[in-house]
C-alpha positions as CSV (number, residue, x, y, z in Angstrom):
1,X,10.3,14.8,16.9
2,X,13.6,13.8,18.0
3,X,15.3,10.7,15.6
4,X,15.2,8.9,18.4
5,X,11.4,8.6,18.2
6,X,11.1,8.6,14.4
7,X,13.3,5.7,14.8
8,X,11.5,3.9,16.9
9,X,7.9,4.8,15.3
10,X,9.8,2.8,11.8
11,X,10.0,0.5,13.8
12,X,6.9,0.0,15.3
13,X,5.4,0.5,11.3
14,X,7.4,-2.1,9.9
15,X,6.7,-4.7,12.4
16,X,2.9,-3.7,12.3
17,X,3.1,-4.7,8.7
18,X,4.6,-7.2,8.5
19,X,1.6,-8.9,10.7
20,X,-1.0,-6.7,8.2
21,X,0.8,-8.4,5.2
22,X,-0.8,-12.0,6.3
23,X,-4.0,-10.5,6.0
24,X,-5.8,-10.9,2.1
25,X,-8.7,-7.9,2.2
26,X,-12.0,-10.0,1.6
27,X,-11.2,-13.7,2.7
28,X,-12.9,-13.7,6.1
29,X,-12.8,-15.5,9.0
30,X,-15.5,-17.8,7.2
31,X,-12.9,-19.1,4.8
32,X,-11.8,-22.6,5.6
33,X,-8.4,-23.5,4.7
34,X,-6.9,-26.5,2.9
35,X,-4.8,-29.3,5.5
36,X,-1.1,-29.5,4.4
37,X,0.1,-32.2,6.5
38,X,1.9,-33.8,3.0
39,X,4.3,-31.6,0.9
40,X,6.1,-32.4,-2.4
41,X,9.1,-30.4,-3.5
42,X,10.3,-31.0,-7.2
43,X,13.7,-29.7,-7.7
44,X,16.6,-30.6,-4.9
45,X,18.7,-27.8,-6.1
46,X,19.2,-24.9,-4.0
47,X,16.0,-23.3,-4.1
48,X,14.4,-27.0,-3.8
49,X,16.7,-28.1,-0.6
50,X,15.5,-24.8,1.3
51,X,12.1,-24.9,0.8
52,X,12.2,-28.4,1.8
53,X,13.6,-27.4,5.2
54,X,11.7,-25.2,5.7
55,X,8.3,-28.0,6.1
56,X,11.0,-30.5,7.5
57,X,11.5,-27.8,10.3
58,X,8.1,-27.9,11.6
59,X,7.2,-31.5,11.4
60,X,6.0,-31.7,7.6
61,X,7.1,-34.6,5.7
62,X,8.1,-33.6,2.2
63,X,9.0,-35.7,-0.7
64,X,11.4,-34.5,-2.7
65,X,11.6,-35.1,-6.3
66,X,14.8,-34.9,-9.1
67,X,15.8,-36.1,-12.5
68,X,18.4,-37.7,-11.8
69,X,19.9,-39.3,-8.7
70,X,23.3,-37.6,-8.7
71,X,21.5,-34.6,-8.2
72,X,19.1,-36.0,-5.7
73,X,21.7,-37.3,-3.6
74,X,23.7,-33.9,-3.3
75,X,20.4,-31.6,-2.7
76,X,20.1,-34.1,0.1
77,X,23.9,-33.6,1.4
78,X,23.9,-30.2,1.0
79,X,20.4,-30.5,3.5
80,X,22.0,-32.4,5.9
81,X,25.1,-30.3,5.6
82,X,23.4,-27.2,6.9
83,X,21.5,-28.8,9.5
84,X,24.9,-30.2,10.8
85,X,26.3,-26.6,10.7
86,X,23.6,-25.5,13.0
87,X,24.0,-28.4,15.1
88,X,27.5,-27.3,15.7
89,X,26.2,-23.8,16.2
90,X,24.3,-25.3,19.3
91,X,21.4,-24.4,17.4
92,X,20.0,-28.2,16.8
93,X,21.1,-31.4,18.8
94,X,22.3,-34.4,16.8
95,X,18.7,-35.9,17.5
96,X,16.9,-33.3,16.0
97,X,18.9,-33.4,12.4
98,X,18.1,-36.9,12.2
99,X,14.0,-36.4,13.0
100,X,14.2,-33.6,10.2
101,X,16.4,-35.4,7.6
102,X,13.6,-38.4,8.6
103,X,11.0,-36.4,7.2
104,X,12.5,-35.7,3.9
105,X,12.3,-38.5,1.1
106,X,14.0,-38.4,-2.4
107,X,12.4,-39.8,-5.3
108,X,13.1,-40.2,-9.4
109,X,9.7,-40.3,-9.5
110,X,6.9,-37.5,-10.2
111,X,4.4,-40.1,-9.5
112,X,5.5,-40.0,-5.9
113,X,3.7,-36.9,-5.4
114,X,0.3,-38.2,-6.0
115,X,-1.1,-38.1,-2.4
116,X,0.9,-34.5,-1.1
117,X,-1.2,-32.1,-0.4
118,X,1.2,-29.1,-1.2
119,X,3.0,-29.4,-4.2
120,X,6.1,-26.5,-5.3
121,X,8.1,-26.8,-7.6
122,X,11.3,-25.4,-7.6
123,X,13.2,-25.8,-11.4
124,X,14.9,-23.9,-14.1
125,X,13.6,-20.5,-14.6
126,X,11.7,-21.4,-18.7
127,X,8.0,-21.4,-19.4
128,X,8.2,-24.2,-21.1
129,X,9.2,-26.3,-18.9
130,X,7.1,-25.3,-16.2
131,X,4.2,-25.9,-18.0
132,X,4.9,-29.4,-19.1
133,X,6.0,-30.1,-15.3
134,X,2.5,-28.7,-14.5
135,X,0.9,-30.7,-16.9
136,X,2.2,-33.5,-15.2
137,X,1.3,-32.9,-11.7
138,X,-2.3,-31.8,-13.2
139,X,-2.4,-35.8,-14.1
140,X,-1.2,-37.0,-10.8
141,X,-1.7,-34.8,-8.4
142,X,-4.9,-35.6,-5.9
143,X,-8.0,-33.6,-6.0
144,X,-7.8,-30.2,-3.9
145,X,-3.7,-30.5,-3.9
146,X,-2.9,-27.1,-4.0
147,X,0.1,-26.4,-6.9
148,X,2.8,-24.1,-6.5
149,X,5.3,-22.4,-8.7
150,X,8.8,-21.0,-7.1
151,X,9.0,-18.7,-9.9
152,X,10.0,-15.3,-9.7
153,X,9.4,-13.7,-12.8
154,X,7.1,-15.6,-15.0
155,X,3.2,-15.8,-15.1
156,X,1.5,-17.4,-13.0
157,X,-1.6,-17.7,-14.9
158,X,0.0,-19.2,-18.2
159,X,1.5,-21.6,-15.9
160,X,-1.8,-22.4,-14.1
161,X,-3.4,-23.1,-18.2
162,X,-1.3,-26.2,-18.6
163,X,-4.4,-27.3,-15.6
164,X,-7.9,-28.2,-15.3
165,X,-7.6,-26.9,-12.3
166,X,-6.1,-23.6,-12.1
167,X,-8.2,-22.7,-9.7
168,X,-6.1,-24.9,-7.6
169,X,-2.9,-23.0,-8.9
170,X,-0.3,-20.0,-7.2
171,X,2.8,-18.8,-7.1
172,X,5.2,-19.4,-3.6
173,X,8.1,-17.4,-4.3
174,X,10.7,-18.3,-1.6
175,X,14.5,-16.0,-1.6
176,X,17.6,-17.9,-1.2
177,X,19.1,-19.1,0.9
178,X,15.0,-20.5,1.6
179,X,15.8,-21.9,4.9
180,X,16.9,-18.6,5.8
181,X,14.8,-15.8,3.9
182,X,11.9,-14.3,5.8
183,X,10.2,-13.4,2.7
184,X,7.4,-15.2,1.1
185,X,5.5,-13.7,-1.9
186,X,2.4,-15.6,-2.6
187,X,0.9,-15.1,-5.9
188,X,-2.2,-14.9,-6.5
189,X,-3.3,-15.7,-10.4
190,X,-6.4,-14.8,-11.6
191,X,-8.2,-17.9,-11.2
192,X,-6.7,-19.0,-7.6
193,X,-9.3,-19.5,-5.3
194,X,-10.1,-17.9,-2.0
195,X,-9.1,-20.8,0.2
196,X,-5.7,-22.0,-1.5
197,X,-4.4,-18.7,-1.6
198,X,-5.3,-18.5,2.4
199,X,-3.9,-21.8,3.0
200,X,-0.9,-20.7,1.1
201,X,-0.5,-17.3,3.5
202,X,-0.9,-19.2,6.6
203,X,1.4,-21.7,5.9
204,X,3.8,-19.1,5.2
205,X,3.2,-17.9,8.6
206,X,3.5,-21.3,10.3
207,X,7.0,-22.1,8.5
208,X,8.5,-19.0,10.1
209,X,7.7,-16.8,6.6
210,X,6.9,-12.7,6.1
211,X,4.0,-14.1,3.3
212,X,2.9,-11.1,1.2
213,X,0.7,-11.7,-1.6
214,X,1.0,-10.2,-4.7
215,X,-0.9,-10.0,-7.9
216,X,0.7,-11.6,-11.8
217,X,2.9,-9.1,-13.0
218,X,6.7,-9.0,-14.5
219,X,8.9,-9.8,-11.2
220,X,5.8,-9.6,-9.0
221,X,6.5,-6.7,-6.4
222,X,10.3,-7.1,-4.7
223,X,11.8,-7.9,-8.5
224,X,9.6,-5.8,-10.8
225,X,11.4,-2.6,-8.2
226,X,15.1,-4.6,-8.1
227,X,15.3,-4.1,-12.0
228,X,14.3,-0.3,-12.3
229,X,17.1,-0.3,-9.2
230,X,19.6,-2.3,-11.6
231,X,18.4,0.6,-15.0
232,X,19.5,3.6,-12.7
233,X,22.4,1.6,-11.3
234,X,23.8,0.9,-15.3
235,X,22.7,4.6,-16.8
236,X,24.9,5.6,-14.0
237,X,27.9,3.6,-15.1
238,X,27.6,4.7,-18.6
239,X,28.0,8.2,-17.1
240,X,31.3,7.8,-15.8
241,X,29.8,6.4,-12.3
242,X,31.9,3.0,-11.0
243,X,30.5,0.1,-9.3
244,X,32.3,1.0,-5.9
245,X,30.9,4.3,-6.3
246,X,27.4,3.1,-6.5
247,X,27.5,0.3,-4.3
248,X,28.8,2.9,-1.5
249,X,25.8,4.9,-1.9
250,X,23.6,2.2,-0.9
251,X,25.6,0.2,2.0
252,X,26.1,3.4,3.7
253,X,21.9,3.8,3.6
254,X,22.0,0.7,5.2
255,X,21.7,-1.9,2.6
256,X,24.4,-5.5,3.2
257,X,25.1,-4.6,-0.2
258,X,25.1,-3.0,-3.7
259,X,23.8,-4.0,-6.9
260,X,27.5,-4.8,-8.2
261,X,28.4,-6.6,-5.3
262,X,25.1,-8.7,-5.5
263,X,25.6,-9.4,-9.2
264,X,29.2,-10.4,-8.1
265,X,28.2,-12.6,-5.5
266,X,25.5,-14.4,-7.9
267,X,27.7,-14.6,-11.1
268,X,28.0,-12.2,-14.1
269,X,27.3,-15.4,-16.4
270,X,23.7,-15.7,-15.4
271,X,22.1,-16.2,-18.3
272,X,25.2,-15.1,-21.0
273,X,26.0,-17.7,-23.3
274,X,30.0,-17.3,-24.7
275,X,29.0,-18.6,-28.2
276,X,26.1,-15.4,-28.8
277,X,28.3,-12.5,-26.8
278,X,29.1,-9.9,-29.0
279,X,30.1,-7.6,-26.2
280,X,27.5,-5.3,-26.3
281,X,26.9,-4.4,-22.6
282,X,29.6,-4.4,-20.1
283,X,28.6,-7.3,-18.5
284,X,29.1,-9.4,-21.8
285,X,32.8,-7.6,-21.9
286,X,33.6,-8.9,-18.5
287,X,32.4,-12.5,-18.9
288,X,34.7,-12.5,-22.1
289,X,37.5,-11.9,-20.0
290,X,36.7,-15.0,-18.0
291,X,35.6,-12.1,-15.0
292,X,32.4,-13.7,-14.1
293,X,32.4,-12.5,-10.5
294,X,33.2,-14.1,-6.9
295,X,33.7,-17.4,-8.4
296,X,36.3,-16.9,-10.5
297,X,38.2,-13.9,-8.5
298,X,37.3,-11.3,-10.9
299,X,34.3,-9.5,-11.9
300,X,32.9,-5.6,-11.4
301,X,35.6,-6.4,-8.2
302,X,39.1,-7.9,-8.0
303,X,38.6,-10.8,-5.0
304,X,41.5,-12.5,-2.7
305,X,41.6,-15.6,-1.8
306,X,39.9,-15.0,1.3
307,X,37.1,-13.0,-0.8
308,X,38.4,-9.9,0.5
309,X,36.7,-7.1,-2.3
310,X,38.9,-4.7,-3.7
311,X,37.7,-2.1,-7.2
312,X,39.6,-3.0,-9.9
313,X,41.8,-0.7,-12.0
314,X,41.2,-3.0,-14.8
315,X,37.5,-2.7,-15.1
316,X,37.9,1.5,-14.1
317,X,39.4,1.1,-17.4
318,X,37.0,-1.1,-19.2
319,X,34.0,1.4,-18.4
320,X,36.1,4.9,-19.1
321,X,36.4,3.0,-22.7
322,X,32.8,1.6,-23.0
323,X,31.7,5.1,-22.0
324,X,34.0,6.6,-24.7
325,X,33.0,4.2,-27.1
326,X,29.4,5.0,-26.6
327,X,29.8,9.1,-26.7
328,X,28.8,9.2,-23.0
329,X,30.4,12.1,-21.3
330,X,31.7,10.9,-17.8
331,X,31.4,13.2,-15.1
332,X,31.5,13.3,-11.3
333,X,28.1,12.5,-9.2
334,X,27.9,12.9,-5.6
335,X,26.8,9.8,-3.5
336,X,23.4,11.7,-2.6
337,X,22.9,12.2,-6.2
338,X,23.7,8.4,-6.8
339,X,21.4,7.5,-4.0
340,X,18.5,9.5,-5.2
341,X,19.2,8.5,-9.0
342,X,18.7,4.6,-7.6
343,X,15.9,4.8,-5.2
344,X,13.7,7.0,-6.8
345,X,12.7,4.8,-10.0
346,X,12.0,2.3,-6.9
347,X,9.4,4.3,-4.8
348,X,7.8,5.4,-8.3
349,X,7.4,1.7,-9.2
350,X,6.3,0.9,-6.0
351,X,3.5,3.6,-6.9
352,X,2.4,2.0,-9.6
353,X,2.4,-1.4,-7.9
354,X,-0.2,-0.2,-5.6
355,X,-1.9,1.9,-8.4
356,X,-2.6,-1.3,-10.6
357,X,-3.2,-3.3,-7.6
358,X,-0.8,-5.9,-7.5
359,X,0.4,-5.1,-3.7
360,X,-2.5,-4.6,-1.3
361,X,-0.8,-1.5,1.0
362,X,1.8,0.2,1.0
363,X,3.1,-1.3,4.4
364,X,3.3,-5.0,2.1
365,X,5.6,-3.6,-0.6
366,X,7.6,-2.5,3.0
367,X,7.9,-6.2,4.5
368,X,9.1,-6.9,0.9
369,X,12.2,-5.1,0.5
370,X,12.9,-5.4,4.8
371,X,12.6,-9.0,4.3
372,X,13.9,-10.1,0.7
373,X,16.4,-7.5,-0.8
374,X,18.2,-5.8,2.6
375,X,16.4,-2.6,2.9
376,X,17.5,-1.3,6.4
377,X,14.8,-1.9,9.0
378,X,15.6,1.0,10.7
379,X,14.3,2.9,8.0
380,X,10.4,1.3,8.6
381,X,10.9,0.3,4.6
382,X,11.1,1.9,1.2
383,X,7.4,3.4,1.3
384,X,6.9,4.3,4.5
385,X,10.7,6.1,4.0
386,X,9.5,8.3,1.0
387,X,6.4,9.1,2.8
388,X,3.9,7.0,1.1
389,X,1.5,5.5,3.7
């Protein structure tokens, strides 16, 4: 078979699945769905503002609730700010920005939410505050609202305990940006019933999303893969591997990026605190030297002011002494040894994600990493590419 045709047959596979994905094996025809005709969003930040478009896009008024209204009042000018951009684009016409920033209302209030029928919410990444912010909505919310964490990590069913009704509880894990991600991974806990999590697919599908559900586990399927990724991607810089070096394996397979770049690009201080570093990993070095990534000019890159990305001698220097340090031997690798060293750990994870159940088919786990992490379409997707069908 000429590439030509293998090409196009990755093609064809990728897109076929990606229409498979909506489908959950054994809710039927015969399963009536919930109406969303209401949706609350709690959280204006980033994640909260996208998802909000997203409903606001297709007619669906959303209520959007915040803390505090400084905060309110930016998640709502950064909303109108990108609907403005695409207005200039030629993409909207002044008219429609102001139907879809009609449909969106702020609020201090949690209360507000009482009568939506849809309810995510989009906050910090803790447990603990999850839970008390589903506590709450269990208290207001009406009967049959459907309840949705944004999470990414965290479990869905110890969020769905702080209910009486976690029945009526899932996980909607949009990407950012989240008026511009195709992917959608809907959660299903263990005690989510039949028709929320079908109302949850099919409004995926009606606000322009790739839904693909996915069982409770660490990082459900797209994240649980990323970090065995990020593993092979540090073992390989405490061999004497550097970021450029890795990252080039990867963008020339296709990808928009490397894991370096990406961590770059979402800042190296994710999670570090300066007060508890004691510079034990190289990322904790390069925060402590202010290099925090894109943001502040300097992090596994050196940046211009214009963003241009250039490697940096400085942190070539930094790992050849971590490496030292750590009695690593540093050696050459080849980028096909690099590529195989960082996709590998990914397919065999993605084994194990069908093995335990948590992705339905193979062909889901490939709308996944197509549609959320830049895995080159031309390639049909990360299972279907190791052979795995």
């Amino acid at each position: 078979m000429s590439g030509e045709d293998k090409g196009a047959q990755a093609l064809a596979h990728i897109a076929a699945a990606e229409r498979k994905a909506a489908e959950v094996e054994g809710i039927g025809p015969d399963v009536a769905t919930r109406p969303v005709r209401t949706v609350g969003v709690i959280g204006a930040g980033t994640m909260g503002g996208g998802i909000s478009m997203n409903f606001a896009n297709v007619g669906i008024p959303v209520t959007i609730v915040e803390r505090e209204q400084a905060a309110l009042d930016r998640g709502l000018k950064v909303i109108r700010a990108n609907y403005e951009r695409s207005a200039q684009r030629g993409k909207l016409t002044a008219e429609q920005v102001e139907q879809r920033m009609a449909l969106l209302t702020g609020s201090l209030d949690i209360a507000d939410l009482k009568d939506a029928d849809l309810i995510i919410e989009a906050i910090f990444e803790n447990m603990a505050i999850k839970k008390d912010t589903f506590a709450k909505l269990d208290s207001i919310a009406k009967p049959g609202a459907i309840l949705a964490s944004n999470t990414s990590y965290l479990n869905v069913d110890e969020i769905a305990s702080a209910t009486g009704r976690p029945q009526d509880v899932l996980g909607m894990h949009f990407f950012s940006p989240a008026n511009v991600m195709k992917l959608l991974e809907v959660v299903r806990g263990a005690k989510t019933a039949p028709d929320v999590l079908k109302t949850a697919m099919e409004t995926g599908v009606k606000i322009g999303k790739v839904p693909v559900v996915s069982g409770v586990c660490d990082g459900f399927i797209g994240n649980r893969m990323l970090s065995t990724r990020q593993q092979a991607a540090n073992q390989l810089l405490l061999e004497g591997a550097m970021p450029w070096e890795v990252d080039r394996a990867l963008t020339d397979f296709g990808f928009p990026m490397g894991p370096f770049q990406m961590s770059d690009l979402a800042g190296l201080d994710i999670g570090w605190s300066k007060e508890t570093s004691k510079g034990e990993t190289l990322r904790d070095r390069l925060c402590e030297m202010d290099r925090r990534g894109q943001k502040t000019s300097a992090g596994f890159y050196d940046y211009g002011p214009d963003r241009s990305r250039t490697p940096s001698p400085v942190v070539e220097q930094l790992i050849r002494d971590y490496v030292k340090e750590k009695g690593g031997t540093p050696r050459e690798h080849s980028q096909a040894e690099i590529l195989d060293r960082l996709l590998q750990p990914m397919v065999a994870e993605g084994k194990k994600i069908l093995a335990e159940g948590i992705a339905q088919r193979p062909g889901d786990i490939d709308a996944v990493w197509v549609n959320g992490y830049g895995w080159p379409r031309a390639t049909g997707g990360i299972m279907y590419w190791a052979g795995v069908r």
